[in-house]
C-alpha positions in Angstrom: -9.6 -8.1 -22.5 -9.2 -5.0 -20.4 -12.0 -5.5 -18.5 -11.7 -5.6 -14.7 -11.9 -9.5 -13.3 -13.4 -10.9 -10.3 -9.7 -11.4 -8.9 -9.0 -7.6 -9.6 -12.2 -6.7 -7.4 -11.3 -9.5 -4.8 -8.0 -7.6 -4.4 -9.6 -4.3 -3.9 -11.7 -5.7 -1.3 -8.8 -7.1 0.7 -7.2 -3.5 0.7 -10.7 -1.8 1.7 -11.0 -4.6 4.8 -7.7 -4.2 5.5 -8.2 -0.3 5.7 -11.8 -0.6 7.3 -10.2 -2.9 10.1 -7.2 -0.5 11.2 -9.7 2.8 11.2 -11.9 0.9 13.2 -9.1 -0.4 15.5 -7.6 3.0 15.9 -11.1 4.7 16.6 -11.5 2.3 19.0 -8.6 2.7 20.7 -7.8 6.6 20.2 -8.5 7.3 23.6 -5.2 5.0 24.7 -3.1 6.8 22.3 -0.7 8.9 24.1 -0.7 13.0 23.0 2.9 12.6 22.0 3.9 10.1 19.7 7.0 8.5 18.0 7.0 9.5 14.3 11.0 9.3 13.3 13.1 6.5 14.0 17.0 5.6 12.7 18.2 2.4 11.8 18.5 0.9 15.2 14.7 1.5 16.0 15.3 4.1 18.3 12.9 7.1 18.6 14.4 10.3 16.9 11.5 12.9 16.2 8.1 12.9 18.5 4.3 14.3 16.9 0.9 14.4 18.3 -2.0 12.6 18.2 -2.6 14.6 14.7 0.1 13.0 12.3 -1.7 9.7 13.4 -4.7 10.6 11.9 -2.7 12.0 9.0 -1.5 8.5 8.8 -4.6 7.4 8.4 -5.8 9.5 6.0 -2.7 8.6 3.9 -3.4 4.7 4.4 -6.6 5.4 2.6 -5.7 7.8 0.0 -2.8 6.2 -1.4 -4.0 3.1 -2.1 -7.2 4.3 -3.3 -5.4 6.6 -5.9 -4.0 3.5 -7.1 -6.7 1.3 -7.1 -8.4 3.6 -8.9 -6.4 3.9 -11.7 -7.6 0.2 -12.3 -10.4 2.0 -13.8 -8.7 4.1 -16.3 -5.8 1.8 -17.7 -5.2 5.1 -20.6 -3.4 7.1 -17.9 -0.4 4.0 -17.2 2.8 4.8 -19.0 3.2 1.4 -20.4 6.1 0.9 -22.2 5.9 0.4 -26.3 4.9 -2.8 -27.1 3.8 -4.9 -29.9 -0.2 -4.0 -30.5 -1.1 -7.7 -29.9 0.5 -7.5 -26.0 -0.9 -4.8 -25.5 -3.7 -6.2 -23.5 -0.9 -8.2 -21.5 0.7 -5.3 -21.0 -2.6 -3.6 -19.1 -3.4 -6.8 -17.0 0.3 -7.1 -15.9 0.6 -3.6 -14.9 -3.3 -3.4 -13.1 -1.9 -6.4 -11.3 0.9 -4.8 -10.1 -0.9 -1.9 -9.0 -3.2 -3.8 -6.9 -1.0 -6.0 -5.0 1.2 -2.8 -4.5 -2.4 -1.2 -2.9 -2.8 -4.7 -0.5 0.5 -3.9 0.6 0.7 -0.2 1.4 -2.5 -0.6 2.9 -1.4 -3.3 4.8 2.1 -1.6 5.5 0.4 2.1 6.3 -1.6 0.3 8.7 0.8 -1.5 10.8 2.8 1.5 11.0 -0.1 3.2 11.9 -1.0 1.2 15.0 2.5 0.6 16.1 3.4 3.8 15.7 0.7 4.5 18.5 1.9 1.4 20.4 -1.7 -0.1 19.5 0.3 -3.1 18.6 4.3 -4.3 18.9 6.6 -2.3 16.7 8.4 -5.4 15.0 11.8 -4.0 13.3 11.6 -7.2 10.5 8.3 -6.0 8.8 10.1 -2.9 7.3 12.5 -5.0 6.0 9.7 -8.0 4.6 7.7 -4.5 2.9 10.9 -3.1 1.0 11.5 -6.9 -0.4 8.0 -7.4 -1.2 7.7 -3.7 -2.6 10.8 -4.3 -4.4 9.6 -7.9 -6.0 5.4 -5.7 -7.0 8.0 -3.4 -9.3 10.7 -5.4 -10.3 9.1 -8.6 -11.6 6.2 -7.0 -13.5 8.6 -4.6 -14.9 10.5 -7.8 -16.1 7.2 -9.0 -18.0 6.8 -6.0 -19.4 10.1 -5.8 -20.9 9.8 -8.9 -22.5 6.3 -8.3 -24.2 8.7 -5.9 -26.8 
């Protein structure tokens, strides 16, 4: 019952492509990458702290870590904090949180890339997707954690 499914590895896989595609893009494209880049904005979308070329490549060795850390709790369920629950939802429990931690992986990945690349102006800065990734973030924690209050 604990087992990992076939749509648990298909999610994995859409974060690794998703990852794979944006290091390949930025490799590609490092050259065009000016030596100073934007790395703070304010609420308006205006530029407020500058970085080089080297807290892009941070970036992108945070895209890969942080969702890797998470999908690779999928493999060791006994370090989640689940909450109590009754011994026969238990199982439940596992499956609703391992989903939640894989879609919250497709996202960050997905997220931590576009900031990446726009952050290098590899691609349009578009104000709207931080907005869409807090609501979606928001709905990965707050509508498992729902489920998981009512498996008591």
């Amino acid at each position: 019952m604990n087992s990992l499914r076939w749509h648990d590895f298909l999610l994995m896989g859409i974060c690794v492509v998703i990852l794979i595609a944006v290091t390949v893009f930025f490799v590609m494209n490092y050259a065009k990458i000016p030596d100073v880049i934007p790395t703070n904005f304010d609420f308006q979308g205006n530029v407020t702290g500058t970085g080089g070329k080297g807290n892009a490549v941070f970036l992108l060795v945070m895209a890969w870590f942080l969702p890797i850390v998470l999908i690779g709790t999928s493999f060791f369920p006994n370090l989640w904090n689940i909450p109590t629950v009754k011994p026969q939802n238990y199982g439940t429990a596992i499956i609703i949180t391992r989903k939640m931690m894989e879609a919250i992986s497709v996202l960050m990945a997905f997220f931590l890339g576009y900031l990446l690349l726009s952050m290098c102006g590899l691609i349009p800065m578009i104000n709207t997707v931080y907005v869409i990734f807090s609501v979606l973030l928001a709905a990965l924690i707050i509508v498992p954690m729902i489920f998981l209050m009512r498996l008591k």
